[in-house]
Every structure is written in C-alpha cells, then in structure tokens.
N, C-alpha and C positions, 0 to 999 in steps of 0.2 A: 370298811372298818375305820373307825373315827379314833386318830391316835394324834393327842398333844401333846409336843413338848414341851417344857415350861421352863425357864430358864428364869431364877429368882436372883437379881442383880447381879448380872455375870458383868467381870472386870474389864477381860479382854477381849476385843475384836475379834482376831485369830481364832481364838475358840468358839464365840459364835459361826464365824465362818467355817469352820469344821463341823460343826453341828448341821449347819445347812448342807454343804458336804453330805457327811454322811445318812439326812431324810431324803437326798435324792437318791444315793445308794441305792437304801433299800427300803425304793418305793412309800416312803410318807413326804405326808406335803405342808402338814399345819407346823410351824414354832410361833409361840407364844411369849415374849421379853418381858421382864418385869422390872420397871424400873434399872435400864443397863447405864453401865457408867458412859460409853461409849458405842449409837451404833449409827453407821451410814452404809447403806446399800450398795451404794458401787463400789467400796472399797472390800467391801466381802464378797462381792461378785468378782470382783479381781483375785481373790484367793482361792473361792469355790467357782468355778470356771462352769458357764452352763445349767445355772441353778435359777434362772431369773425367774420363771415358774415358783420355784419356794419362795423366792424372796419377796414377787408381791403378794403373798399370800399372809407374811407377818404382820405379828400386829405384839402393841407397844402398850403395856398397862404399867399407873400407878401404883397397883397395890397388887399382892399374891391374890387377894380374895375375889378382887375382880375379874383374873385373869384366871381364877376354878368354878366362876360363878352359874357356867352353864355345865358342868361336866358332872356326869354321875358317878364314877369312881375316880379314885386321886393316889398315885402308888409316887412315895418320895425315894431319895437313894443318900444315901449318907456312909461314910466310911466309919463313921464312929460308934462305938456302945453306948448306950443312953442307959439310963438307970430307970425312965420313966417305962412304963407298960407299953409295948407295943405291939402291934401287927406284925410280926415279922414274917418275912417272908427269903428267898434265893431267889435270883434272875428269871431260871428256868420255871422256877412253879409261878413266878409272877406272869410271866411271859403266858401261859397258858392262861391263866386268869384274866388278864387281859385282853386278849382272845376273844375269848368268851362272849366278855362285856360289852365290847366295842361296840357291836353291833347292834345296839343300844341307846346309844349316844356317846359325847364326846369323852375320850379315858385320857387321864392327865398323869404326863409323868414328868417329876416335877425335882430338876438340880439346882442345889444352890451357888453361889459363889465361890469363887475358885480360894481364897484364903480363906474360908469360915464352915461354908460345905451350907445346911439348913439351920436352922435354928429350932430350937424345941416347939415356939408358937408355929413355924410352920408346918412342922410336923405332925403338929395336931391335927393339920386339916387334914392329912394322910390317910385313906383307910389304909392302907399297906405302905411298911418301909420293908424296904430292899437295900439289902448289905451287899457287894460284890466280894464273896470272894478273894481276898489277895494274902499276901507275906502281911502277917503280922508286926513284923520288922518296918515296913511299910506300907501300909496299907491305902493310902491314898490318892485314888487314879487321876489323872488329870481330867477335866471336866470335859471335853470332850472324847475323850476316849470311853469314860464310862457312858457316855447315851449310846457310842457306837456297840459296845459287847450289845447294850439293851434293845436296840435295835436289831445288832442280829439275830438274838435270841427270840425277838418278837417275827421274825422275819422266818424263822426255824418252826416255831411256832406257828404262823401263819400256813405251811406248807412247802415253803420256799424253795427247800431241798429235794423235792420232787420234778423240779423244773429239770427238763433233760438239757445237756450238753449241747454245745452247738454240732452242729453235723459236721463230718469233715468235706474239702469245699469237692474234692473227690473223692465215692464212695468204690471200694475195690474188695472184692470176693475174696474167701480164703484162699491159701494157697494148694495146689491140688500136690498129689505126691510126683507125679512126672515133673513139676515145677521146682521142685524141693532135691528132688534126683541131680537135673540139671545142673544148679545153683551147686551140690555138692561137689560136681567133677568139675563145674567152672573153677570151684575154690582148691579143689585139690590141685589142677594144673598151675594156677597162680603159684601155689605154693611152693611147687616141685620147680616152678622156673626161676626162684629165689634163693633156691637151695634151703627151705625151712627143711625138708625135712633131714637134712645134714645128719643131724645128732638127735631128731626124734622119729619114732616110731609112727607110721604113715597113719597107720588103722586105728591107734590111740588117739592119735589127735582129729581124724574124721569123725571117728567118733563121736568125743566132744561137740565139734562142729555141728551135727547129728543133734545130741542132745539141745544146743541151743537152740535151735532151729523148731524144734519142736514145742521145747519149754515158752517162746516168745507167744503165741504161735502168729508166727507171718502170713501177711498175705498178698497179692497177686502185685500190686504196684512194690513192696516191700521186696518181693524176690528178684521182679526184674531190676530195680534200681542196685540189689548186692553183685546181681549174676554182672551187670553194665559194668561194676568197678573191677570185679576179678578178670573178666573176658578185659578191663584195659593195660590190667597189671599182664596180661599175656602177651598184647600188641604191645609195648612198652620194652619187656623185655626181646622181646623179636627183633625189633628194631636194634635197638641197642648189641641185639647179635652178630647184626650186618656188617660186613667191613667196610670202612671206608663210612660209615654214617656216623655222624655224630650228634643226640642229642641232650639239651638246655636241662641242665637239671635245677 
C-alpha cells in the first residue's frame, strides 16, 4: 500500500519530526516536504529516535504540484469550511477509500502549514477534503497530531486491529476448583489470624471473596501467587505469637 504524506510548507521542525514519529508508528514509510521553512535530518532524528529508515526515504520539492505529480489520488485536510464545492469527505470514510486505492499507486495526503492550514489553489488539486472532527469552539488540531488520528484511521482501516496481543512471557491454565478451594481457606485463616472477622460475619465475607474469584476468573499462576501472600500473612502472624520473638515491622 503506497501512502504519502505531503506536508505543504510546514514551519516547524518539531512537527515534521512528529510526523516522521508517527509513519514509523504505524508502519508508513514515504513523507513528502514541500518547500519547508526549516529541515535537517539529524536534528529530527534526535526528536524521533529510530526513524533513520523514514528519514532517508524523504524527499524535498519546490512546488505542491511537483510533489502530487506521480500520485493517482490526493485527499487534503483542512479545519476550515470553504464555501467553494467540494469533495467532502470524515477520516474514517476517507481512510477506507484510501485503502482501496493504494494499491494502485502512490495516495497523497496532503497538510498545509501550521498558521494558514491549505490554501483554496491547493485544494483544488484535492480529489477529497477531509475535515477532522473537533469543538467547534476550536477546531484546529495541531499539524502533527492531525496526520496521526489519519494515520490511525488508515492503520484501522488497513486491518491493523486484528493484530493479536503479545503473549504473556508465561502462559498458565485456568484455575481448577480444588485450586480455588484451597486459596479460600488460605484467605479465610489469614483473616481469622488478624481478627477481620471481629465485627463481620465469616460466611458473608467468603462469600464475597467467592464471588470475586469467580467474576475475575483466575488462573493457575494467579491462585498460587494470592494462596503465597495469605499462607505468609499466616507465618507472619505465628511468629509474632511467639514469646520472646520480635519482628521488624
């Protein structure tokens, strides 16, 4: 999937480097500058740590037109209402559409500068504008936080959230009921050697215990690690029963 981003004379550094940021994130590799006020590679590789892969990959045009010249779709993002007719499009339907297309050739998605946003003539070259979303009180995200929503949503879109979990580094079986039994009477004698249940009702509060246990539901490393802390609240208070022994509290 052929995904560019276009970045139409962005002001600050920082935010290109956030942008490189977040195509490593999530897995895109092309940005595209267009005429930037300010860019140097190693000092954005010192902000985006790890990205030298994206970074020699940029490339640096004079003009927007040169920099959509090979691409067969061109989706812009602008905070603002225009009055002229346009393509409008949301993130998420864009995001499918781009999709789609990618696979095709290169899809251009294309921010303007951080004080101005696009301009009408660039919009023009737009098949699709894309509004994000926001307070109308404010509506205008910072330039690189709006590639990253777009990126996620590209990324959403791509499948991305089908990617499984990492595994745990130790995998451990449910807990069996003789396991769960156990762990009960562990907890119950803890309790009874602290005097909990002083002023509550024994079978009320196992109960409960009961309940959590089941609502969780635990498993095998999970039971021994609770059974280990009650059996030491037991050797704890033992000790402390002894005469003549004195333990560090």
């Amino acid at each position: 999937m052929s995904v560019v981003v276009v970045l139409h004379e962005p002001q600050d550094l920082v935010n290109i480097a956030h942008v490189v940021r977040a195509l490593k994130n999530f897995g895109f590799r092309d940005l595209r500058l267009v005429n930037p006020r300010e860019y140097d590679a190693y000092r954005v590789e010192g902000i985006a740590h790890q990205t030298q892969d994206i970074l020699a990959r940029v490339q640096r045009f004079e003009t927007l037109e040169a920099a959509l010249a090979d691409c067969i779709h061109v989706t812009g993002f602008t905070a603002r209402g225009r009055s002229a007719k346009r393509n409008l499009q949301r993130p998420r339907a864009a995001a499918a559409e781009i999709v789609e297309r990618a696979g095709a050739g290169p899809v251009a998605l294309v921010f303007g500068r951080e004080d101005k946003g696009l301009t009408n003539e660039a919009l023009d070259r737009c098949h699709r504008v894309v509004t994000i979303p926001a307070s109308p009180a404010y509506p205008s995200l910072n330039l690189a936080h709006a590639v990253v929503l777009m990126l996620y949503e590209l990324a959403l879109a791509r499948g991305d959230e089908a990617t499984p979990f990492k595994p745990p580094r130790r995998q451990a079986g449910p807990a069996r009921v003789e396991d769960l039994e156990r762990l009960c009477a562990d907890v119950e004698q803890a309790l009874r050697l602290i005097e909990f249940f002083k002023t509550r009702d024994v079978d009320g509060v196992m109960r409960t215990v009961r309940e959590v246990m089941h609502r969780a539901p635990l498993d095998e490393r999970e039971v021994k690690l609770l059974r280990a802390m009650a059996i030491e609240v037991v050797k704890y208070a033992e000790r402390l029963a002894r005469p003549g022994v004195h333990v560090d509290r």
